[in-house]
C-alpha positions in Angstrom: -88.5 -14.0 -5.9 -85.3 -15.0 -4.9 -83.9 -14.1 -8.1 -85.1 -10.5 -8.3 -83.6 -10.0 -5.0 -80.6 -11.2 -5.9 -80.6 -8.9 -8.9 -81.6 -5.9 -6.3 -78.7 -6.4 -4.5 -76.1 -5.8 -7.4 -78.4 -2.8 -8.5 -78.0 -1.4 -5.1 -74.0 -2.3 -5.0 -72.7 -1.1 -8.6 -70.4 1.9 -8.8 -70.5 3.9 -11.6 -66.8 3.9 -12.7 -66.3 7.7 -12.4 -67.1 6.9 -8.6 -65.5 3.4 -8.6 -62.4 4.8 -9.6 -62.1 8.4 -7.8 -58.5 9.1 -6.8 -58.7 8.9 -2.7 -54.9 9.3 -2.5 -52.8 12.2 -4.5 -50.7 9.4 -6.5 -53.7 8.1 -7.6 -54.5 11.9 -9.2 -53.9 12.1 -13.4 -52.8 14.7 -15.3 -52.4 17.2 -12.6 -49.1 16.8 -11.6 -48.3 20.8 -10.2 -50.8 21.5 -8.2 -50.2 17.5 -6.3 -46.4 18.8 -6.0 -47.7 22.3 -4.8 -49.7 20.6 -2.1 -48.0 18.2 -0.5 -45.0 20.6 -0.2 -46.7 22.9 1.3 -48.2 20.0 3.9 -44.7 19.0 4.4 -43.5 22.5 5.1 -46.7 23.5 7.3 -47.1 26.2 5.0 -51.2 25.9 4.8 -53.1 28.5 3.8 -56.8 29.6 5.1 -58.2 29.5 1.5 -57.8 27.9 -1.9 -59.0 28.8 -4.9 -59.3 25.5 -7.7 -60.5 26.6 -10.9 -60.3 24.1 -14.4 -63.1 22.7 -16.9 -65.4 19.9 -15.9 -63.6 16.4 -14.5 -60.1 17.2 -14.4 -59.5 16.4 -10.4 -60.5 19.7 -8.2 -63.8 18.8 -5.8 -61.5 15.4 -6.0 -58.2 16.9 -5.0 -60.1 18.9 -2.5 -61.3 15.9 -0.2 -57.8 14.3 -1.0 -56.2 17.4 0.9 -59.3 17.5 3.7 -58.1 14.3 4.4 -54.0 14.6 4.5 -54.3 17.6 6.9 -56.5 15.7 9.5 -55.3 12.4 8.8 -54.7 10.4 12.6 -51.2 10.0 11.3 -50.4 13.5 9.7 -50.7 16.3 8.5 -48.9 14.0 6.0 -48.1 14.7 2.1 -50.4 11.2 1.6 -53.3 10.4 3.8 -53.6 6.7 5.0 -57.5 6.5 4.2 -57.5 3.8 6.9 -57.8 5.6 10.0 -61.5 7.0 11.3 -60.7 11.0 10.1 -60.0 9.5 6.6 -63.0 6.9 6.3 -65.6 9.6 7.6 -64.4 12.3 4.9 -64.7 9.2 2.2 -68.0 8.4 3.7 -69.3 12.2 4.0 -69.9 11.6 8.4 -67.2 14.0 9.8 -69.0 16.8 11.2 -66.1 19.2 10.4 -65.9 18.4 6.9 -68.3 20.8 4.4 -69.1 20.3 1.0 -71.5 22.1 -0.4 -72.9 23.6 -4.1 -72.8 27.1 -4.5 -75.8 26.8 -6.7 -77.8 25.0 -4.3 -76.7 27.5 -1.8 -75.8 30.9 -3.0 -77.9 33.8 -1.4 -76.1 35.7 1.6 -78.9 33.4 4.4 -76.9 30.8 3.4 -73.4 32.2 3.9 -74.6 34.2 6.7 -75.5 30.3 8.8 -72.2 29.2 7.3 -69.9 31.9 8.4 -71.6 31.5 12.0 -71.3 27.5 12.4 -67.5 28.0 11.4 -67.0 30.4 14.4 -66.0 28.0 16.7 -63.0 25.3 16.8 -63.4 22.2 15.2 -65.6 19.4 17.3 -63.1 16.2 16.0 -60.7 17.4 13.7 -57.6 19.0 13.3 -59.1 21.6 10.5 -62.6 22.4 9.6 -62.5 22.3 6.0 -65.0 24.0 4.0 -65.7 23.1 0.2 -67.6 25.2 -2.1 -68.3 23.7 -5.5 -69.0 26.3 -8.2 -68.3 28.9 -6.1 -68.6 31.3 -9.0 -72.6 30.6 -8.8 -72.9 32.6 -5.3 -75.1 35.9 -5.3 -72.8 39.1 -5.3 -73.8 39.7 -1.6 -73.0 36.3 -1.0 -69.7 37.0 -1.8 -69.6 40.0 0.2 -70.7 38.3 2.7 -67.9 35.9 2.6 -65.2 38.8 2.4 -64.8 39.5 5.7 -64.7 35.9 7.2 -61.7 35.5 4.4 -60.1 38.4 5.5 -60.3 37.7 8.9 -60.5 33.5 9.0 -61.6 31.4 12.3 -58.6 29.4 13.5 -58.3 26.0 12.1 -60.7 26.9 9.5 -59.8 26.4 5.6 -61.7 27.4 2.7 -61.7 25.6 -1.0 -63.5 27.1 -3.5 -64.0 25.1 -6.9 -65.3 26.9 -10.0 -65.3 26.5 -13.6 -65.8 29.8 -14.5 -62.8 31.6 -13.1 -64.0 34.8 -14.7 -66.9 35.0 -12.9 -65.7 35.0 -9.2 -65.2 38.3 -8.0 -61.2 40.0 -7.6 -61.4 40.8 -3.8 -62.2 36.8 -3.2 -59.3 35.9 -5.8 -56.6 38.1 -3.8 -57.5 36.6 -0.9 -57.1 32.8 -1.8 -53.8 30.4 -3.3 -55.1 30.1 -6.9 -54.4 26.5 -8.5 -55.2 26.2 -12.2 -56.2 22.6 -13.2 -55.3 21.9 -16.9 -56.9 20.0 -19.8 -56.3 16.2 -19.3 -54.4 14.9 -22.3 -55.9 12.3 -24.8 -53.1 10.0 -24.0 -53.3 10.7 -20.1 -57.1 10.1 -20.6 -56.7 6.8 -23.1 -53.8 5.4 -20.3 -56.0 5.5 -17.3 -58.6 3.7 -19.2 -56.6 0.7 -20.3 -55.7 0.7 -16.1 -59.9 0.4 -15.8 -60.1 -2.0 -18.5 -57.5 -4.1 -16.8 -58.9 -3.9 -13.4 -62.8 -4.4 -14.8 -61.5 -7.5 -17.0 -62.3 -5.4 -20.5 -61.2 -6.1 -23.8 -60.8 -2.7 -25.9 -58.9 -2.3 -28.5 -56.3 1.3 -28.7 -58.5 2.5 -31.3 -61.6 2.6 -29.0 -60.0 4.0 -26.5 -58.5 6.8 -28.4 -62.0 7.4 -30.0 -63.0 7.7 -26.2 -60.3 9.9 -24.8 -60.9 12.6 -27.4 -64.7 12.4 -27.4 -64.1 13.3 -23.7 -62.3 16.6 -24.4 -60.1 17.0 -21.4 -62.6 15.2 -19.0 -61.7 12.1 -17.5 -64.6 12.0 -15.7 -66.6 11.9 -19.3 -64.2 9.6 -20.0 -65.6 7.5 -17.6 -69.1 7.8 -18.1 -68.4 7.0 -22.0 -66.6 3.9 -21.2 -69.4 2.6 -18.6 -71.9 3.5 -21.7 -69.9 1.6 -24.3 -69.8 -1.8 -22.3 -73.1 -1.7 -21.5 -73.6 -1.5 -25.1 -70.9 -4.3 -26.1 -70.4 -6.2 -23.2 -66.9 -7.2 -22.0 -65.7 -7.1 -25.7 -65.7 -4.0 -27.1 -65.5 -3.7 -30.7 -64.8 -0.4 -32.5 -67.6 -0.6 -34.8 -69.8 -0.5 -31.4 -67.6 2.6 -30.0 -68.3 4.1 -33.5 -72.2 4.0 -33.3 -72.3 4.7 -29.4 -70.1 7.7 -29.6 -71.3 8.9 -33.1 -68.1 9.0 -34.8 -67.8 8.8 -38.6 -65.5 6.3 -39.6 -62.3 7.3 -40.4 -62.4 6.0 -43.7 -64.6 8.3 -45.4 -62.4 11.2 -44.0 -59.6 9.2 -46.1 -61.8 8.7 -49.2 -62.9 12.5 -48.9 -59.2 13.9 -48.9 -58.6 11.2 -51.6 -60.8 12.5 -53.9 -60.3 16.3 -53.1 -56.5 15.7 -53.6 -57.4 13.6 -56.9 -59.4 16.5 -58.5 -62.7 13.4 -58.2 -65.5 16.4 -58.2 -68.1 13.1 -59.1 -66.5 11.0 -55.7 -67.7 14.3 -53.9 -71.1 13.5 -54.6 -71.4 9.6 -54.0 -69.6 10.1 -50.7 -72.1 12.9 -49.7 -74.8 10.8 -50.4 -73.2 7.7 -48.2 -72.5 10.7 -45.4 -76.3 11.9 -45.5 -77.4 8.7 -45.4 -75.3 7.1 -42.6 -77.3 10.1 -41.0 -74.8 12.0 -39.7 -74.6 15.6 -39.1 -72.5 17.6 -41.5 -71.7 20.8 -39.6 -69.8 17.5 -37.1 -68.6 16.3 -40.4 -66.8 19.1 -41.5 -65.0 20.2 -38.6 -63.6 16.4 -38.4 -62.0 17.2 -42.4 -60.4 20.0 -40.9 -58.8 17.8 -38.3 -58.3 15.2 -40.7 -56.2 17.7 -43.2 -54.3 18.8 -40.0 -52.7 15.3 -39.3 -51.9 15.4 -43.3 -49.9 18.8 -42.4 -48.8 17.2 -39.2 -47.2 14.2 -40.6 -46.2 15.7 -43.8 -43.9 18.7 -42.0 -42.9 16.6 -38.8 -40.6 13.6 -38.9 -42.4 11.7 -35.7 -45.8 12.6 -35.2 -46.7 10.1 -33.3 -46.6 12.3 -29.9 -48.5 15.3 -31.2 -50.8 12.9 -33.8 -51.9 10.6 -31.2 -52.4 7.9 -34.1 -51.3 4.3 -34.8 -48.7 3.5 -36.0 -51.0 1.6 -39.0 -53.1 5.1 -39.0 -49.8 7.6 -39.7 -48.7 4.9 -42.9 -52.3 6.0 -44.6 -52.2 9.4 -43.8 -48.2 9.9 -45.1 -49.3 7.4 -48.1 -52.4 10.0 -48.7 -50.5 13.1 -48.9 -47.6 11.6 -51.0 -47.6 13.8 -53.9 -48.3 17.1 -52.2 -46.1 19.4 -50.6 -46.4 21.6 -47.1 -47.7 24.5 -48.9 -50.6 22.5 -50.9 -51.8 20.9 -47.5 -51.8 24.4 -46.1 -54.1 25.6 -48.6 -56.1 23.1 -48.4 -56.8 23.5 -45.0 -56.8 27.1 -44.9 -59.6 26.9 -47.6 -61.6 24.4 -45.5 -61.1 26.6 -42.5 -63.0 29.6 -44.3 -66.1 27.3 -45.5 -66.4 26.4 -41.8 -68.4 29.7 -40.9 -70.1 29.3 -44.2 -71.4 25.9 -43.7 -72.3 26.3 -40.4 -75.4 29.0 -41.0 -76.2 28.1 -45.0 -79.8 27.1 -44.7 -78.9 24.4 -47.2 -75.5 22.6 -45.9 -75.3 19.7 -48.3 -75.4 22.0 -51.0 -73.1 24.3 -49.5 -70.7 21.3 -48.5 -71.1 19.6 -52.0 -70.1 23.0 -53.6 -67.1 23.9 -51.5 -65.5 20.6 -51.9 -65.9 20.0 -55.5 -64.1 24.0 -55.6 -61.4 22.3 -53.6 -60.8 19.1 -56.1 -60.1 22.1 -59.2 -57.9 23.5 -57.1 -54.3 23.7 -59.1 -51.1 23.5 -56.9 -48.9 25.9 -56.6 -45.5 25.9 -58.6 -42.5 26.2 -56.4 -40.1 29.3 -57.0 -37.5 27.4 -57.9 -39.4 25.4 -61.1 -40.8 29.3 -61.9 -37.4 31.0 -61.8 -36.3 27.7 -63.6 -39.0 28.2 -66.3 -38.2 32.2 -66.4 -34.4 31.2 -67.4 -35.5 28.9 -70.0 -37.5 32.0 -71.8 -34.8 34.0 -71.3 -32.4 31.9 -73.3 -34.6 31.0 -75.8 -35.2 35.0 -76.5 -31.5 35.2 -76.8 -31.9 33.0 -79.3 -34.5 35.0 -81.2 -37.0 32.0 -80.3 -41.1 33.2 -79.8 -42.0 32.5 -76.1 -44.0 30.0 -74.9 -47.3 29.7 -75.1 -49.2 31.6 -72.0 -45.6 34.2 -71.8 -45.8 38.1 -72.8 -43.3 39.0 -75.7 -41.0 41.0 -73.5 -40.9 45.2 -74.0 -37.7 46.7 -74.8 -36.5 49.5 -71.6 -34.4 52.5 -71.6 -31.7 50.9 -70.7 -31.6 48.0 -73.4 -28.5 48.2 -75.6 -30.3 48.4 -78.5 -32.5 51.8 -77.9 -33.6 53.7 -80.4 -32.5 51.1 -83.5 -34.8 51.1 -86.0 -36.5 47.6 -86.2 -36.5 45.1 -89.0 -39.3 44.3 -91.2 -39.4 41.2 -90.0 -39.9 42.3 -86.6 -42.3 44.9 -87.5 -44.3 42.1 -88.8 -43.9 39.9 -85.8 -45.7 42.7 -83.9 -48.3 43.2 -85.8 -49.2 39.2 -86.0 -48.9 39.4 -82.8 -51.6 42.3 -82.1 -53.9 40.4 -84.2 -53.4 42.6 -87.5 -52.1 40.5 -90.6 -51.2 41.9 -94.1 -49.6 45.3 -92.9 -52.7 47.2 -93.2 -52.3 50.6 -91.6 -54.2 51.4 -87.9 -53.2 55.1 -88.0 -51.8 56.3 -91.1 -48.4 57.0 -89.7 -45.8 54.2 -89.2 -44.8 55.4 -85.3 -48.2 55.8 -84.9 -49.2 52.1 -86.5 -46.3 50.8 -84.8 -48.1 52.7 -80.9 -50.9 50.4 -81.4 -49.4 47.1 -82.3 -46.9 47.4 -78.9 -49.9 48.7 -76.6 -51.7 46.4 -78.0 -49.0 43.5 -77.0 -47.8 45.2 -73.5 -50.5 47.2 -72.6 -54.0 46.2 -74.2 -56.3 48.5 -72.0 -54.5 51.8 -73.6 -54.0 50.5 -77.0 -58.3 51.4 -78.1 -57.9 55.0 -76.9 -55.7 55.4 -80.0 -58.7 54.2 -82.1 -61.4 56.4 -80.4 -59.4 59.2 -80.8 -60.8 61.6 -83.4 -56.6 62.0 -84.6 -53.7 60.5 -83.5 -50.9 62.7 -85.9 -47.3 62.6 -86.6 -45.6 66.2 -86.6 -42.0 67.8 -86.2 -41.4 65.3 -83.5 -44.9 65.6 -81.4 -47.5 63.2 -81.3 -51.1 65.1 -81.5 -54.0 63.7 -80.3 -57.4 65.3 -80.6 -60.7 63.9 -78.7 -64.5 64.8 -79.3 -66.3 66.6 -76.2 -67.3 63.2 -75.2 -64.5 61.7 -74.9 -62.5 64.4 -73.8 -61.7 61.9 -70.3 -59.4 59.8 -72.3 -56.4 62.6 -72.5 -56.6 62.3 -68.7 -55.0 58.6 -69.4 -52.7 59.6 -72.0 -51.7 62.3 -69.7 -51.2 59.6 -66.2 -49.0 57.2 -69.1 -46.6 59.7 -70.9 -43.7 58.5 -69.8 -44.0 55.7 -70.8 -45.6 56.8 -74.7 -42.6 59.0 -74.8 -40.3 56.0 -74.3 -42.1 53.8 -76.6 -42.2 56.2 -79.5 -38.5 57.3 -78.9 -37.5 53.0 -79.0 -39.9 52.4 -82.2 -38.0 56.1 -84.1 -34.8 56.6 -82.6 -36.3 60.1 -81.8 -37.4 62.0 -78.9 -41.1 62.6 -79.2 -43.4 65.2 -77.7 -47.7 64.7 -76.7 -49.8 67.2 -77.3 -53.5 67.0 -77.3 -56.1 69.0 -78.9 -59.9 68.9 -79.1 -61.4 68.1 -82.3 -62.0 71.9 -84.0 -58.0 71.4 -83.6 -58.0 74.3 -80.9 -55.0 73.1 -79.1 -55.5 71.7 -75.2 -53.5 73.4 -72.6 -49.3 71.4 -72.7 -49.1 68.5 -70.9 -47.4 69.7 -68.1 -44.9 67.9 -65.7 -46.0 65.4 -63.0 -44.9 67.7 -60.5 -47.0 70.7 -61.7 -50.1 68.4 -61.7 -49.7 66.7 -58.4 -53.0 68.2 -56.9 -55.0 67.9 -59.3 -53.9 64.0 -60.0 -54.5 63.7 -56.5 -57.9 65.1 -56.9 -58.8 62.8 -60.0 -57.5 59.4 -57.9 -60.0 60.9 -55.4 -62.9 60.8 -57.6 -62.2 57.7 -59.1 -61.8 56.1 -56.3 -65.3 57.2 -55.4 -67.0 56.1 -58.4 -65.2 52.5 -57.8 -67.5 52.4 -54.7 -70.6 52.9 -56.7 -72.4 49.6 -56.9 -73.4 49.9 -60.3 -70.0 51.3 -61.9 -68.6 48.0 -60.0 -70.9 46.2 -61.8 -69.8 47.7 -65.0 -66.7 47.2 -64.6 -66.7 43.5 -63.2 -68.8 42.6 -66.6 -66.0 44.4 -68.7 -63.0 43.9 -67.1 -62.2 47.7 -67.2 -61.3 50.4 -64.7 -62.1 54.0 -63.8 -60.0 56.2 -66.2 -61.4 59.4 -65.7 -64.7 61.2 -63.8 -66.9 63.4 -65.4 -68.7 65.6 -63.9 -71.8 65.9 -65.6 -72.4 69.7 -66.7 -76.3 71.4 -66.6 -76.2 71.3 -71.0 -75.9 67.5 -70.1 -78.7 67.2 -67.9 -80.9 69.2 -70.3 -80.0 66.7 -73.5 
């Protein structure tokens, strides 16, 4: 018995350390340096207003900085920038007994009956106080004739009577109640500011935790020291006075950071079958891959981060041991290959995160990732470019994967009539071997072996073309009904056949098309003459892009739209 009293006792006495450890003075207040400055000028100046408005996310300091200016302004030895907490004003607000001190929820209290008795209580002076300070925590949770309620006591405030309102939905509180308040924003805490004013807990509790832990508990808090606090308490009662980072690992849920390295290890190393293995380890560590993923994104941001900037440390928040693996990781890659990366991972995120099969989903995207190729700096392909060009010079063939350049109007050498050996070069080229003649004309042989090098989707018109003839210096072509569409292509490239035929002759060179009873097609006529009615074909090609099924088509075949044809009523009767 006397035992489990004993044990009572220290239930009855522990503090929670997010109690234990609540700033009572404004030195004592992290992270929110501003406002603390804001205030206790303001105190020192006797510049006080009737009502503040705090608003900030969860455990950054405002109910806290609140009671902290309750007390300077009725501190026995103020108003002073610092209360003394020893005097009776500033023990009663710690200990929640001064009748002239209010804090309430606005959740708990947020229909107009309860602003209506709290609007009439603050009517008269204060009882033992220099102020009567009013506190409303999530102020933002009041009814809307709560707050209208509230509007005219603002507007009109009781002597000696100030109002704090916390919230941390700014949005939410209504415009007439912001204009009438001093508006403080409370910022994010820091992962640093967070991880420092735990090693001060550690050291006052007696702790042993290593930087790592602490930094694993600092960002699992997100800008909440109070969370911070609540983690900590939860990780020593897991591990005791000694905490180990395998035990923050498991409490928090945090994937160790070493498959993140062997991930990017193997995406980097083109390793598609470590994708798999490490998926499996992942899956059955249990972990949850959505929470996974987003920490490969942030893992492939501190390779950007130490790969572009020359001290990360600040920015990375990272060990010094932890920056040497990540630089040693992204060694052979460049800024622009890390950005890729990461952009790519970025665009999978939405997709992972509603696929009703994620592994699979995860397991596909990364192994896309490992046959990713890099990307060539300019300077190698301009460097490459200049090699081809002097080995042209040099009547050299061009490398493997590199066109066989086309001559241009303005070469020197227009209009020269081309060697046999080059003639034959071309034709090897096209894929035709032993001279054996396409079109029956030489000019017109010679057509198809240079579309077929510089532009191969125009080169097979020539060979569904009923006749493709030589004459006085014009080029006839003549199609069947059917394929009547194709002259509209010949028509939309005729520059460009007039310049070719005029470098393969020496001769200028007119088109003409005809249909296949050799009745001759209206003359080609200039661009300019046929500017609406190009404008109308784009039109109509575009349209029959958008058709599901031509897309399909043309996906499957690699082709395009060349013409549309309209399809007549002797068509719809065959």
């Amino acid at each position: 018995m006397p035992d489990q009293s004993i044990n009572n006792n220290n239930q009855a006495s522990y503090l929670v350390l997010a109690r234990k450890y609540r700033p009572k003075k404004f030195a004592e207040v992290v992270g929110q340096e501003a406002v603390v400055r804001t205030l206790q000028n303001a105190i020192k100046e006797n510049r006080i207003s009737h009502a503040y408005l705090f608003s900030g996310m969860r455990g950054v300091g405002k109910t806290t900085v609140a009671r902290i200016l309750a007390k300077a302004l009725n501190c026995q030895a103020g108003p002073a920038p610092e209360p003394c907490n020893q005097c009776d004003l500033c023990q009663a607000i710690n200990e929640d007994r001064l009748i002239d001190f209010i804090e309430i929820d606005g959740a708990s209290n947020r229909g107009i009956e309860d602003v209506k008795t709290l609007r009439d209580s603050v009517q008269y002076e204060p009882m033992h106080s220099r102020y009567r300070v009013i506190i409303i925590d999530e102020v933002h949770q009041l009814s809307r004739d709560a707050f209208n309620a509230l509007l005219k006591t603002l507007e009109e405030p009781p002597t000696r009577t100030i109002f704090i309102f916390a919230t941390t939905e700014f949005h939410k509180v209504p415009r007439t109640i912001i204009s009438r308040c001093q508006h403080f924003v409370f910022k994010r805490l820091s992962a640093e500011d967070i991880a420092s004013h735990l090693k001060y807990i550690a050291g006052r509790e007696g702790l042993t935790v290593s930087p790592y832990s602490l930094k694993l508990i600092a960002e699992a808090a997100d800008g909440s020291l109070r969370d911070a606090e609540t983690l900590l308490d939860q990780v020593i009662s897991f591990s005791g006075l000694k905490v180990q980072d395998r035990d923050t690992e498991e409490i928090l849920g945090v994937i160790d950071y070493r498959l993140f390295e062997n991930f990017s290890k193997a995406i980097i190393g083109g390793q598609s079958e470590e994708i798999f293995q490490l998926t499996e380890e992942l899956v059955s560590a249990g972990h949850d891959l959505r929470y996974f993923y987003n920490g490969l994104i942030e893992h492939f941001r501190q390779l950007l981060l130490v790969k572009i900037i020359k001290d990360p440390a600040g920015l990375a928040f990272l060990p010094a041991e932890e920056l040497g693996r990540l630089r040693d990781i992204g060694q052979s890659l460049r800024p622009e290959d890390l950005l890729r990366y990461l952009t790519l991972l970025q665009e999978g995120e939405s997709g992972l995160r509603y696929s009703a099969q994620p592994r699979i989903f995860l397991e596909a995207h990364l192994i896309k990732l490992c046959y990713l190729s890099r990307l060539k700096p300019v300077e190698e392909v301009i460097g490459e470019l200049e090699e081809l060009k002097k080995g042209l010079g040099k009547n050299q063939s061009p490398p493997a994967g590199y066109p066989a350049p086309s001559a241009r109007p303005g070469d020197k050498n227009r209009g020269a009539v081309r060697s046999p050996d080059f003639q034959k070069a071309s034709r090897e080229q096209a894929g035709i071997k032993n001279g054996v003649p396409v079109l029956g004309h030489p000019v017109a042989d010679e057509f198809y072996f240079r579309l077929m090098k510089d532009k191969p989707a125009l080169a097979p018109i020539l060979k569904v073309a009923n006749k493709v003839e030589v004459k006085d210096k014009t080029i006839q072509f003549a199609f069947s009904q059917d394929k009547k569409h194709f002259a509209v292509l010949i028509e939309q490239n005729q520059a460009y056949l007039k310049r070719l035929a005029a470098e393969l002759d020496g001769h200028q060179f007119e088109l003409k098309i005809e249909d296949k009873d050799q009745q001759p097609a209206p003359e080609i006529k200039p661009k300019t003459e046929n500017k609406k009615a190009e404008t109308t074909a784009r039109s109509e090609a575009r349209l029959a892009v958008a058709d599901p099924k031509v897309k399909t088509v043309l996906d499957s075949l690699r082709g395009q739209v060349i013409a549309v044809k309209k399809k007549t009523n002797s068509d719809k009767s065959s």
